[in-house]
VOKOL-990203 format. One record per residue (C-alpha): residue in one letter; x negated, y negated, z; residue number from 1. Coordinates in Angstrom, 2 decimals. Last residue first. Example, Ala and Ser with C-alpha at 12.3 -4.5 7.8 and 13.67 -1.06 7.14 Angstrom:
<rs>
> code;x;y;z;pos
> S;-13.67;1.06;7.14;2
> A;-12.30;4.50;7.80;1
</rs>
This chain:
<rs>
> code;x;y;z;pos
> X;31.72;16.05;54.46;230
> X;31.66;14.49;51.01;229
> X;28.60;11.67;49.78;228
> X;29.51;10.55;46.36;227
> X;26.67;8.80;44.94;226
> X;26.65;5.81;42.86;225
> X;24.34;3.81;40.82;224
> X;20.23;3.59;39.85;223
> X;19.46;-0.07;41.09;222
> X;20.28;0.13;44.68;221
> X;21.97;3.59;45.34;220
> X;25.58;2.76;46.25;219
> X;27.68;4.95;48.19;218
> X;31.19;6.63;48.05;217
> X;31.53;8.26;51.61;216
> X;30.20;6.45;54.33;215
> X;30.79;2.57;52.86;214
> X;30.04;-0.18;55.09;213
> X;31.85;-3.01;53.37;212
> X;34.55;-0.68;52.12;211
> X;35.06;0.11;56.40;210
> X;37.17;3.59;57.08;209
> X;36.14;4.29;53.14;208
> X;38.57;6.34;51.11;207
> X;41.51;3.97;49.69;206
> X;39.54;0.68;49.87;205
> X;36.52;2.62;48.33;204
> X;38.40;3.23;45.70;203
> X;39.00;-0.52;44.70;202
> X;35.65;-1.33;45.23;201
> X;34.04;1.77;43.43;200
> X;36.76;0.38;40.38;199
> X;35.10;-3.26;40.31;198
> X;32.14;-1.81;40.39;197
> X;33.19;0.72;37.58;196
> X;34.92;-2.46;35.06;195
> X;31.15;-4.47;35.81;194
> X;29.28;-2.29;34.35;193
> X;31.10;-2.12;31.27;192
> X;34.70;-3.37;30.33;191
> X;36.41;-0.05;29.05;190
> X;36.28;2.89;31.76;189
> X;36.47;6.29;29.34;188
> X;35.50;8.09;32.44;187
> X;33.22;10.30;31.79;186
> X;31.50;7.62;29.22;185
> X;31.69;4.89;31.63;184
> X;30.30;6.61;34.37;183
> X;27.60;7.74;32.73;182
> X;26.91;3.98;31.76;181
> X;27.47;3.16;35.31;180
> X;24.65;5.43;36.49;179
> X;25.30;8.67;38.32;178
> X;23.32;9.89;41.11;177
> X;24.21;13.15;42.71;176
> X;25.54;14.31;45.84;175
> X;28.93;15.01;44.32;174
> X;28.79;16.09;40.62;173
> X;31.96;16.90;40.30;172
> X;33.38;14.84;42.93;171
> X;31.81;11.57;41.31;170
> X;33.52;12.45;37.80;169
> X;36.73;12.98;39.93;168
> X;36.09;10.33;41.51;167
> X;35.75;8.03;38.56;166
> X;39.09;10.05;37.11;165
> X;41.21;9.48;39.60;164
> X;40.39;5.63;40.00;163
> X;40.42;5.48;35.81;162
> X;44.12;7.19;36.11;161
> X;45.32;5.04;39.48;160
> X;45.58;6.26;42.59;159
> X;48.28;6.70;44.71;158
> X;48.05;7.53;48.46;157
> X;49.91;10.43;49.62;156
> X;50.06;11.01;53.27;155
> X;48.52;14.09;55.23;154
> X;45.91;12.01;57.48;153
> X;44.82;10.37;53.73;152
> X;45.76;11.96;50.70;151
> X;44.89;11.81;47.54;150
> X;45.62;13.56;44.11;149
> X;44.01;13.93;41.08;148
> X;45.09;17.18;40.22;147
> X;42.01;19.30;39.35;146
> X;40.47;16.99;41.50;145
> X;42.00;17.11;44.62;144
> X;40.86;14.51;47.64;143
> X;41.71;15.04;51.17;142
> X;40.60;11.64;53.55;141
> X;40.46;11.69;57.10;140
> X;36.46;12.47;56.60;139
> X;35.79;12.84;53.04;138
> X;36.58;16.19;52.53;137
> X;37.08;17.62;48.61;136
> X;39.79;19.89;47.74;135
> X;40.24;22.50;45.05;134
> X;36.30;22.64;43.92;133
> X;35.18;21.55;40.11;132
> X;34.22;24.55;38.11;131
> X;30.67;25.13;37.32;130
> X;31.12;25.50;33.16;129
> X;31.98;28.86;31.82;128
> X;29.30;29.92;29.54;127
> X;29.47;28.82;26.05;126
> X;30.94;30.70;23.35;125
> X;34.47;29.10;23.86;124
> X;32.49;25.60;22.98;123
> X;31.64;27.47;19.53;122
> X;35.16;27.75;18.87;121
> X;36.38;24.73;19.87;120
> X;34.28;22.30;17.76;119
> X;34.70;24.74;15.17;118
> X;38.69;23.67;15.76;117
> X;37.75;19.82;16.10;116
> X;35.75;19.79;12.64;115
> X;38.68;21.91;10.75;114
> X;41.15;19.26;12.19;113
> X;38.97;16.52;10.67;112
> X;39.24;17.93;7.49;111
> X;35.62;17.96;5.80;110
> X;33.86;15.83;3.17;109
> X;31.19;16.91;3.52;108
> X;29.72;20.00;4.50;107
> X;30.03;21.83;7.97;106
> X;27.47;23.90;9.70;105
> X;27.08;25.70;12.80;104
> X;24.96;26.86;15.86;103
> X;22.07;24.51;14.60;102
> X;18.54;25.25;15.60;101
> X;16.12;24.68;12.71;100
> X;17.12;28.30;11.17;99
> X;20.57;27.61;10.51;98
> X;20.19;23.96;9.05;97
> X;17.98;25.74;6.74;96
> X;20.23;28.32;5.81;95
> X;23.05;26.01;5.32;94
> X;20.41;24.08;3.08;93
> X;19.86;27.33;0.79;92
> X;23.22;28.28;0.96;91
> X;24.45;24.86;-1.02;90
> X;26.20;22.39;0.83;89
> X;24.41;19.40;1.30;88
> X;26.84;16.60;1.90;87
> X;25.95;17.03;5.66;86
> X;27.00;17.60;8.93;85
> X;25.28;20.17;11.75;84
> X;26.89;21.05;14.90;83
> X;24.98;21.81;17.88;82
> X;24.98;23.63;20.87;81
> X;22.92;22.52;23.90;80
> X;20.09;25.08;23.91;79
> X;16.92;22.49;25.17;78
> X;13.16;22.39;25.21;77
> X;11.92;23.69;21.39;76
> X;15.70;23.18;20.14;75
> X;15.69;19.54;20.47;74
> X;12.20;19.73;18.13;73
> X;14.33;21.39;15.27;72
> X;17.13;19.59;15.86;71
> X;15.92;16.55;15.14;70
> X;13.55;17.46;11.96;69
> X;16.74;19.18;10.58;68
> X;18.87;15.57;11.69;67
> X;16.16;13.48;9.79;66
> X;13.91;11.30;11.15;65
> X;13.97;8.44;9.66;64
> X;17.16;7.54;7.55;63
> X;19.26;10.13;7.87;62
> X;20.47;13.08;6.07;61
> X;21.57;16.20;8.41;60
> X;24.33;14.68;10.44;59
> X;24.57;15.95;14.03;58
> X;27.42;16.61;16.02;57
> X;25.93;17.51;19.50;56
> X;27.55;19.97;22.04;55
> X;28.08;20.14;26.02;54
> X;26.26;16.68;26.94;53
> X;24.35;15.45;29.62;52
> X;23.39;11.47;29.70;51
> X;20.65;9.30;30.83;50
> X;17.85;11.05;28.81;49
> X;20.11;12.90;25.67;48
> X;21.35;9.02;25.05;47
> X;17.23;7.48;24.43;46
> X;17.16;10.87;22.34;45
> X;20.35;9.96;20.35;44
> X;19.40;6.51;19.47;43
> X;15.96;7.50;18.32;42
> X;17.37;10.35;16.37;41
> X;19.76;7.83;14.62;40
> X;23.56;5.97;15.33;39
> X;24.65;7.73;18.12;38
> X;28.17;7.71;19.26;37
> X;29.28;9.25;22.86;36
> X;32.62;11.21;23.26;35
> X;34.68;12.74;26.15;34
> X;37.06;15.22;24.43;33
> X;40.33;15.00;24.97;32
> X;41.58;15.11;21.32;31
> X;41.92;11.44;21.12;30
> X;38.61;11.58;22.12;29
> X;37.48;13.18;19.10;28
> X;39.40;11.44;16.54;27
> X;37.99;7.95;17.75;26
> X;34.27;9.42;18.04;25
> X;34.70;10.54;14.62;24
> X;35.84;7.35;13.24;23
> X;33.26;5.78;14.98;22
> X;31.03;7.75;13.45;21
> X;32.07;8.09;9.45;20
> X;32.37;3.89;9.64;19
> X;28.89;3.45;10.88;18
> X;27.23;5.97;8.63;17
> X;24.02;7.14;10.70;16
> X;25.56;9.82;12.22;15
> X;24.79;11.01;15.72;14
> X;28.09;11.97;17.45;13
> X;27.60;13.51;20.72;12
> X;30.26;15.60;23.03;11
> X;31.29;15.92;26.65;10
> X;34.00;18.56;26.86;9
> X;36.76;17.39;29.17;8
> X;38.12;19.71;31.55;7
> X;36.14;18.92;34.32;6
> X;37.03;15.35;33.55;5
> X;40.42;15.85;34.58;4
> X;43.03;15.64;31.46;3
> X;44.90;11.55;31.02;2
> X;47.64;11.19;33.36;1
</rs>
């Protein structure tokens, strides 16, 4: 079963270098991390509005606005860690990096490994994230996120990984609004939109008294899905 979603740092990738991203993004979520790819400042800003993340990877020469001018207005309204790439490596531009907002700084080309265990480190520096509860009520229904287990009246009822993790994301942040492009990224959900309807339906077979006239998991016309516990 893939790690709960409480456990899973959410991370952003802006690099303007195609290949360099989604290579990133790859190796990071195949080290449990929940990743998003950004391909400018533009890109990540429009991502930073829908989405919340736990640390930013951030190249330092792009096209545009660069990553310094980036983080240094990101840093005026927000403290989200972030990580700062670049082929510059002299002090003078680690110093730079330093005092425009980044937490840390890595030149290229780096191991991968290295990236993942600074990655780590400053993530241990952060305060300890709201913990998801034991056991969530949902009338007859008992759901456990940690473990991703169901029951109904006292008997188990199986869900699937992407089932346990979309209501485990929903759990987490129960009585708030989440998108289906949030979704997808907590989830890992390939398929788009249509993949987490198709999922809400599914779950709400296995929680709802009556799917069609859902108590529990709802939808908010035109913004997403709610989870709604006792």
């Amino acid at each position: 079963m893939m790690p709960s979603v409480a456990d899973m740092a959410h991370i952003l990738v802006v690099d303007d270098d195609d290949r360099l991203r989604d290579l990133l993004v790859k190796y990071l979520s195949e080290n449990d991390y929940l990743v998003s790819g950004a391909r400018n400042a533009a890109d990540a800003r429009a991502k930073l509005k829908g989405l919340t993340f736990d640390l930013i990877v951030l190249d330092l020469m792009m096209p545009g606005e660069s990553g310094l001018e980036f983080a240094n207005d990101f840093r005026q309204t927000n403290s989200t860690p972030i990580l700062m790439l670049t082929a510059m490596n002299e002090t003078g531009d680690r110093i730079r990096g330093l005092e425009h907002g980044a937490d840390d700084y890595l030149g290229k080309p780096f191991e991968p490994r290295e990236l993942v265990l600074r990655i780590e480190n400053i993530l241990k520096r952060l305060p300890d994230r709201n913990p998801l509860p034991l056991e969530i009520r949902l009338g007859d229904v008992l759901f456990r996120p940690v473990r991703g287990e169901l029951e109904i009246s006292g008997r188990a009822i199986r869900l699937t990984d992407i089932e346990a993790a979309l209501l485990g994301a929903l759990a987490e942040r129960s009585g708030e609004i989440l998108n289906r492009d949030e979704l997808i990224n907590l989830t890992g959900t390939s398929g788009g939109g249509r993949a987490i309807d198709v999922q809400v339906t599914r779950l709400r077979r296995k929680i709802e008294r009556d799917p069609k006239l859902p108590r529990y998991l709802q939808t908010v016309r035109g913004k997403g899905y709610v989870l709604m516990p006792d």
